[in-house]
C-alpha positions, 0 to 999 in steps of 0.5 A: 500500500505504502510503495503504491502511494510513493510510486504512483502520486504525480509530480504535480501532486507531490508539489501540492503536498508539500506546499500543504505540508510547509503550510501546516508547518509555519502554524505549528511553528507559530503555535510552539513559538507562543507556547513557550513565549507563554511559559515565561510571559502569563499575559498572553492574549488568548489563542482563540485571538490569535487565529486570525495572526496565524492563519495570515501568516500561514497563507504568506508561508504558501506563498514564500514557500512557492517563492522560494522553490521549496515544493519543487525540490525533489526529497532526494535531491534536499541539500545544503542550498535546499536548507539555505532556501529553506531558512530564507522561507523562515525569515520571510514568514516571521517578517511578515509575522511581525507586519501582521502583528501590528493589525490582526492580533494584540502585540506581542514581543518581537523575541517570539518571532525571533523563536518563530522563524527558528522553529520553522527552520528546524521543522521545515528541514526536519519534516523533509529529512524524515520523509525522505528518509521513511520513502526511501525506505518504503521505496527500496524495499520494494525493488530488488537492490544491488548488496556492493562491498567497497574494498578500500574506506579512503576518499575515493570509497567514501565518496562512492559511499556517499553517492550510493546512498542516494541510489535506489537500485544499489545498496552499500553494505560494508567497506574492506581496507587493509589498514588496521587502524580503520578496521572496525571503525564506521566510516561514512556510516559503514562498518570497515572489515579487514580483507580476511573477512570477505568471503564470510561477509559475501555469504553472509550478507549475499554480496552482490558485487565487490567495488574496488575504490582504490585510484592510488595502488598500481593496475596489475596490484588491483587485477591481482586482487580482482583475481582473488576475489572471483575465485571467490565467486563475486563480481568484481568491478574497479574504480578511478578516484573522482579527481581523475574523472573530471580531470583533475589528474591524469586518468591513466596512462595513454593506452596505445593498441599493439600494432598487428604489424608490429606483432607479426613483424611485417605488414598484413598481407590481406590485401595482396593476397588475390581473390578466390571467389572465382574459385568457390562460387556457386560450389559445394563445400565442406568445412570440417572443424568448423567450429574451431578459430580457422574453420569459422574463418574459413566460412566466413569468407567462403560466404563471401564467395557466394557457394551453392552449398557450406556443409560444417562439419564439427563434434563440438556443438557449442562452436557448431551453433555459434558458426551456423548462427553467425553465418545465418545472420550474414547471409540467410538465403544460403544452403548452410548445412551443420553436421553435428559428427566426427571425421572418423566416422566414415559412413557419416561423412560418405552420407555427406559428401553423398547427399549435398555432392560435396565438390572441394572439402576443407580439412581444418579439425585437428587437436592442436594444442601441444601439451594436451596432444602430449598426454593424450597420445592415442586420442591425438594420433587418432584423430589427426592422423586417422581422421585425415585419412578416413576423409581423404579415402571417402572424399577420393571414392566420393569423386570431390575435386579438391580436399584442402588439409590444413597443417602446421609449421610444427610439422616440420622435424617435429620434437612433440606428438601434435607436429608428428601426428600432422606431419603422417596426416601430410604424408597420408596426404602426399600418397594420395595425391600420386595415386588419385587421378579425379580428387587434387589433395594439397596441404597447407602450412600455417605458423602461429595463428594470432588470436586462435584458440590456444595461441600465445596472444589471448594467454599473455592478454589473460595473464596481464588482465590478471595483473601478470607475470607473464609466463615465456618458456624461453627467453630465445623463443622465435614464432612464426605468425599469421593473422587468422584472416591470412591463414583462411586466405590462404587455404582458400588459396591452396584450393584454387592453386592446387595441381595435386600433392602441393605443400603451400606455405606463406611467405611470413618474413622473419620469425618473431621473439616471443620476448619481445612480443611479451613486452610490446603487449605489456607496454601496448596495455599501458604497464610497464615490464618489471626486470633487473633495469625497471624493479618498480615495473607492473607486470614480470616476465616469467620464465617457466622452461620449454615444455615437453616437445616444444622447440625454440625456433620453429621452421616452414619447410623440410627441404629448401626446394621450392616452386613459384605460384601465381602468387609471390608471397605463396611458395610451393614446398617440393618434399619427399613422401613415402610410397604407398606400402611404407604409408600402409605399414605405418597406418597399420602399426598405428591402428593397432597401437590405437586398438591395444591402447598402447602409447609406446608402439605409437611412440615407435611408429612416430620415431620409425616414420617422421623425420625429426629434431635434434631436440625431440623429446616426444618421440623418442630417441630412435632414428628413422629405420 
């Protein structure tokens, strides 16, 4: 009932009923005013002939009321100019008080007036106080309100403090501060906590959000402790001080975004790159890992190409929705075909290819993080090298007229199961590409694909998110890089260039010092990099060690032949193969390593067929027989 009448009285209406409220005010100002002039003078005329003083000055009081704005003052917003105004209220009434003294009513002594506008002051401004006070109650209790802690009771705190208190949809419930000699003191009307405190007190008082009012520590110092408390569970939010937002001081440190050519260590090559859509137009095409980060690429610019028909082919139906819905919404009068399934099951990929007549496949579904291919052995052997011949041999029987696999400079010498297992997919590829005389295979080889999952990029933006260090495993690392847009250009490339057995590599110029990469995306973030030189810097760089297999210097090729294309910045790699009775021992071996769960044969099969690295750990230490 309460929240019904706070909520649905009109502006004007409030206006009214506060004009009447300051009416009612004035005369109970007057009538205290004559009680306690009465208490010390007996002599007092009558109350019944002084209605006529009070009544007058309760109209005068209306007016200077209206006068002076008083009824337009919103509860909340009542202030130190609203008690100013209200003050000048009081004084007009108790001048006028006086004037009307000298005709309506018996004199009475000008003190009684002085204590008159006194009261009316305190009445005035009390009545406002109080009322805003039990709406605001009345008013909040009907809204679900945001609980905020605020960590950190300084200025900057206190101030949100404050602001909140005038909020309707937030509710402040406490500060944290590290400094012991204000826990357990109330500031700003709030109780302080020591930090140890904060997980009982989001449970027991249902914290909503935690607010970070803390302008003066570093930026990593406040990611680090916003780190913490979501392990916790809460939302974390972070504060400039209100100096810095109106610009009293600097607001932070001029961010400047990171180069991409800066990063890759040469200019972006989109746009020397040719055209495909000669290529892909009004055909049918399959995707596989299209779900992944160059899969969904891939599409996004096959359906720029305008094709007949995009099948996506993927076993993760998060990523499979996100990309069939993205390319819906891009382009909604298209054949876009999902396929919720894995590459080894060759009926449903004969169905596929069947039923929409497949004409070119892009082979992008791979396991490619390094470490988890590491310790999962069998399942990376599996599905990079079985997959890929398990479509392979169905795209060869269903009359496709391209199949595009999309490989990894970790192919090259491999030291990891990951490169290894993607280097006897490009071999699997190679000798069907001798024996095919319909289907064109090709390869494609990529480096380190910028902002693709499990990249180094969106790992380094974590850790400094989180306020360092970041983790470098070597400080000689070298990486070769590719934007994604440049790998599914590339791709679609090989497509169009193919003439069977192609290995295609981009020319990405010089390799790029992950050190260095570390500190431009550091600096690029607005931090600088704590070492030896800087020991007051904001974020370290952490060396970890090169993990199991990792190399320090990634390579393109294998051999040093290369053949030209129509295209200067695409090489042809000319590489060795092994023949189709060495490809038939060693997918045999490795079938029955898989069936008998058995790591160490698949080791052996790696070490008997890959050429590696002098540095190979994953493989093992036994040379090609």
């Amino acid at each position: 009932m309460l929240y019904w009448l706070v909520t649905s009285l009109t502006r004007a209406q409030k206006q009214v009923l506060f004009l009447l409220t300051d009416m009612a005010m004035v005369g109970v100002a007057l009538v205290s005013a004559l009680a306690l002039n009465a208490a010390v003078n007996p002599d007092l005329p009558g109350l019944w002939q002084l209605v006529p003083l009070i009544a007058a000055t309760t109209l005068v009081g209306a007016a200077a009321s209206w006068y002076f704005g008083l009824p337009k003052f919103t509860l909340n917003a009542y202030d130190t100019r609203g008690i100013t105004r209200t003050a000048g209220f009081a004084a007009v009434c108790a001048i006028a008080a006086v004037a009307l003294n000298r005709v309506l009513s018996p004199a009475l002594a000008l003190p009684l007036f002085f204590n008159f506008a006194l009261i009316l002051v305190v009445l005035g401004t009390s009545w406002r106080l109080i009322a805003r006070y039990l709406t605001l109650e009345i008013y909040r209790r009907g809204l679900n309100r945001m609980r905020v802690l605020i960590y950190g009771a300084g200025q900057t705190g206190q101030q949100l403090a404050v602001a909140l208190s005038h909020d309707n949809k937030i509710d402040p419930i406490c500060f944290v501060d590290d400094n012991p000699t204000l826990q357990s003191q109330v500031v700003a009307g709030l109780r302080v906590h020591a930090p140890s405190a904060i997980p009982e007190i989001i449970q027991r008082r249902s914290i909503d959000r935690v607010v970070l009012a803390m302008p003066s520590i570093s930026q990593p110092q406040i990611a680090r402790i916003a780190h913490k408390l979501r392990t916790i569970g809460c939302e974390v939010h972070a504060l400039p001080s209100f100096a810095e937002l109106v610009g009293e001081r600097e607001l932070r440190k001029s961010v400047t975004p990171v180069s991409l050519n800066d990063l890759l260590g040469r200019n972006r090559l989109e746009s020397e790159l040719p055209g495909v859509s000669h290529a892909y137009s009004g055909r049918r095409i399959m995707v596989t890992g299209a779900g992944g980060s160059i899969g969904s690429e891939l599409c996004r610019q096959l359906i720029a190409c305008k094709p007949e028909c995009v099948v996506l082919v993927d076993h993760s139906e998060l990523g499979l929705y996100s990309i069939e819905k993205e390319l819906r919404e891009l382009e909604a009068g298209m054949s876009i075909v999902p396929i919720l399934g894995s590459v080894l099951d060759a009926t449903l990929m004969a169905r596929i290819m069947r039923d929409h007549r497949i004409e070119a496949v892009l082979h992008a579904a791979a396991y490619k993080h390094l470490p988890l291919v590491e310790c999962n052995v069998l399942s990376g052997m599996n599905n990079n090298v079985i997959g890929t011949k398990v479509l392979a041999d169905v795209a060869r029987e269903a009359g496709v007229e391209r199949f595009i696999l999309v490989s990894s400079d970790k192919a090259v010498r491999p030291t990891n199961v990951m490169g290894a297992s993607k280097r006897l997919a490009e071999l699997v590829v190679q000798d069907l590409a001798t024996r095919s005389t319909g289907t064109r295979f090709s390869m494609v080889r990529f480096g380190n694909v910028l902002g693709s999952s499990g990249s180094v990029i969106p790992l380094f933006e974590e850790q400094i998110a989180r306020g360092g260090p970041v983790t470098l495993t070597d400080p000689k690392v070298t990486r070769y890089f590719m934007t994604i847009s440049e790998a599914a250009r590339l791709v679609l490339l090989a497509g169009s260039f193919a003439r069977g057995g192609d290995v295609f590599v981009l020319d990405m110029g010089e390799p790029v010092p992950i050190k260095k990469l570390a500190r431009q995306m550091i600096e690029g973030a607005g931090y600088t990099v704590r070492d030896d030189k800087t020991p007051d810097g904001d974020i370290e760089i952490e060396v970890t060690g090169l993990r199991k297999g990792e190399k320090l210097h990634e390579e393109l090729l294998i051999s040093q032949d290369m053949l030209t294309t129509p295209h200067h910045k695409i090489l042809r790699a000319q590489e060795g193969f092994l023949s189709e009775f060495e490809i038939a021992t060693a997918l045999k071996d490795l079938r029955t390593a898989i069936a008998g769960l058995d790591e160490t044969q698949a080791r052996d099969v790696i070490a008997r067929w890959v050429e590696h690295g002098e540095d190979a750990s994953a493989t093992g230490e036994v040379q090609r027989g």
